[in-house]
C-alpha atoms as an extended CHARMM CRD file, in Angstrom:
* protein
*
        56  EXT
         1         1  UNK       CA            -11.4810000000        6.8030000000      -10.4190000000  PROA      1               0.0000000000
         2         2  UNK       CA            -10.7550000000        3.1730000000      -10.9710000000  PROA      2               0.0000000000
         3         3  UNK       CA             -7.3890000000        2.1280000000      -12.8680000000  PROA      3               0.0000000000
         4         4  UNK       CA             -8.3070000000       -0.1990000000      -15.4620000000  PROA      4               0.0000000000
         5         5  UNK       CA             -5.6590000000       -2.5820000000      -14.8950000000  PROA      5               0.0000000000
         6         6  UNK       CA             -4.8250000000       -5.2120000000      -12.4150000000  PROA      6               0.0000000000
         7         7  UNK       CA             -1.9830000000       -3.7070000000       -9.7900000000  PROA      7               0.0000000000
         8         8  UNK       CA              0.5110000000       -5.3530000000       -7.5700000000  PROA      8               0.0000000000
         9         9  UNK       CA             -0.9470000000       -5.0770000000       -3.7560000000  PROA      9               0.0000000000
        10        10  UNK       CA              2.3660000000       -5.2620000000       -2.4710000000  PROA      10              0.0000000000
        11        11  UNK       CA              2.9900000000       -1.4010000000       -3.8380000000  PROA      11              0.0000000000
        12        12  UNK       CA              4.0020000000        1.1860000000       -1.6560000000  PROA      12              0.0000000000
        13        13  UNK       CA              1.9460000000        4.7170000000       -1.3860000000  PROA      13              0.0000000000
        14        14  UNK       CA              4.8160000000        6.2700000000       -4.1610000000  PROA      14              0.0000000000
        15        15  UNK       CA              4.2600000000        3.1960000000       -6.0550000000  PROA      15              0.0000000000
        16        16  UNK       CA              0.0570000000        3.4870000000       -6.3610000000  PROA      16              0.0000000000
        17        17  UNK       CA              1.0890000000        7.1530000000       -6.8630000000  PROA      17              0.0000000000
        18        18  UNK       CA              3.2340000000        6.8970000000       -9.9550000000  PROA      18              0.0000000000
        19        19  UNK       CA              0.4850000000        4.3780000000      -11.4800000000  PROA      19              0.0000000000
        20        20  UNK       CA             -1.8570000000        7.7810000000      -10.8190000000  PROA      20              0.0000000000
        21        21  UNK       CA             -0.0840000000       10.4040000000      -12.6650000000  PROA      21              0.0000000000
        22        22  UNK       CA              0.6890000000        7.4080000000      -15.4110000000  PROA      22              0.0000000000
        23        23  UNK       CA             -2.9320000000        6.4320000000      -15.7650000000  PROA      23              0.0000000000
        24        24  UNK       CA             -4.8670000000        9.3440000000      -15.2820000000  PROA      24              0.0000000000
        25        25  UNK       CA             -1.8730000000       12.3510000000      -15.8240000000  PROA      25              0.0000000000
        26        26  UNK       CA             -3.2880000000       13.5500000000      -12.1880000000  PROA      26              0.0000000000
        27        27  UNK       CA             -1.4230000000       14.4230000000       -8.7990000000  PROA      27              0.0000000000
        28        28  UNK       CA             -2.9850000000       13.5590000000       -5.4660000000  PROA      28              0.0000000000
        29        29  UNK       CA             -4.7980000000       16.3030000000       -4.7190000000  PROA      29              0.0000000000
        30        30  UNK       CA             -8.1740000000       16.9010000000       -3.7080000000  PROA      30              0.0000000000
        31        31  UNK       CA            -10.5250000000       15.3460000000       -2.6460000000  PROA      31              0.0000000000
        32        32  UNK       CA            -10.6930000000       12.2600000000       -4.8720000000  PROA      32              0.0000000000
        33        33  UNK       CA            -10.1770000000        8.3850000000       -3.9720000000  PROA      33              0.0000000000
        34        34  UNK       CA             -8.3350000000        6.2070000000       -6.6940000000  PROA      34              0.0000000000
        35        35  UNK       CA             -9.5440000000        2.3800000000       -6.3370000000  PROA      35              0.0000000000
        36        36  UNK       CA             -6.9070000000       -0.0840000000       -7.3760000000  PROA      36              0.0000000000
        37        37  UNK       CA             -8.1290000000       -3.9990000000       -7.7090000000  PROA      37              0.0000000000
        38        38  UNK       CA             -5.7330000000       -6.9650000000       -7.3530000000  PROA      38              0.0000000000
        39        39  UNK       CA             -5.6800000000       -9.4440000000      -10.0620000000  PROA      39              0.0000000000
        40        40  UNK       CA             -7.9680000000      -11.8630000000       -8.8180000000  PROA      40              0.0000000000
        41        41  UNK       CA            -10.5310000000       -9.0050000000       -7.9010000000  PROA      41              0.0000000000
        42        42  UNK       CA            -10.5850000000      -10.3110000000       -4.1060000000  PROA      42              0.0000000000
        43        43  UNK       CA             -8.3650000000       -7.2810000000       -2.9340000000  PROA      43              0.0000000000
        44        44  UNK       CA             -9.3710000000       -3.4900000000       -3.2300000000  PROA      44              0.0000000000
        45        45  UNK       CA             -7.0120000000       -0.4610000000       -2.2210000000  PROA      45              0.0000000000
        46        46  UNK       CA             -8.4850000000        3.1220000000       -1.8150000000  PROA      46              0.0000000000
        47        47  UNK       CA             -6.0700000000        5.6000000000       -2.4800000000  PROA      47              0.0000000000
        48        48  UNK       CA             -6.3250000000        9.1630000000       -1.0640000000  PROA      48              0.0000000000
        49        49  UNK       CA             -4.4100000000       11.9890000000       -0.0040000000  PROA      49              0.0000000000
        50        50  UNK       CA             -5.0010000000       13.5700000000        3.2590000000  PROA      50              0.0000000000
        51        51  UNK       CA             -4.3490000000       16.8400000000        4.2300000000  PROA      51              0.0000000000
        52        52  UNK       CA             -2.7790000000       17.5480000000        7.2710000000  PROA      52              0.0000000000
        53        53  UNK       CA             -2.8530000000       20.5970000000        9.1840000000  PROA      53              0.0000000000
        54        54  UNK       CA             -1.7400000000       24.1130000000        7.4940000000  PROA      54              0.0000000000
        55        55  UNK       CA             -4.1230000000       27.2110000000        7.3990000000  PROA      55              0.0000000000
        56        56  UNK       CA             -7.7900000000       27.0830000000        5.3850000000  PROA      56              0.0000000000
């Protein structure tokens, strides 16, 4: 999914997080990636939760 807003690179993980559940109303869970472009549209973060560990 790709937030359809400019976002501030300099935001933490909880930061791109709370711009999730605001955006989309969705947790970090999964499997999916969240793209997040800078204002210019030079910079790109991929945002994904990985799971660590714990029984399948």
């Amino acid at each position: 999914m790709c937030c359809k807003r400019s976002v501030d690179m300099r935001k933490s993980f909880h930061g791109l997080e709370g711009l999730v559940v605001e955006q989309f109303g969705r947790y970090l869970i999964g499997d999916e990636v969240f793209v997040f472009l800078s204002k210019s549209g030079h910079d790109v973060l991929l945002l994904r939760r990985v799971s660590c560990g714990g029984s399948q």
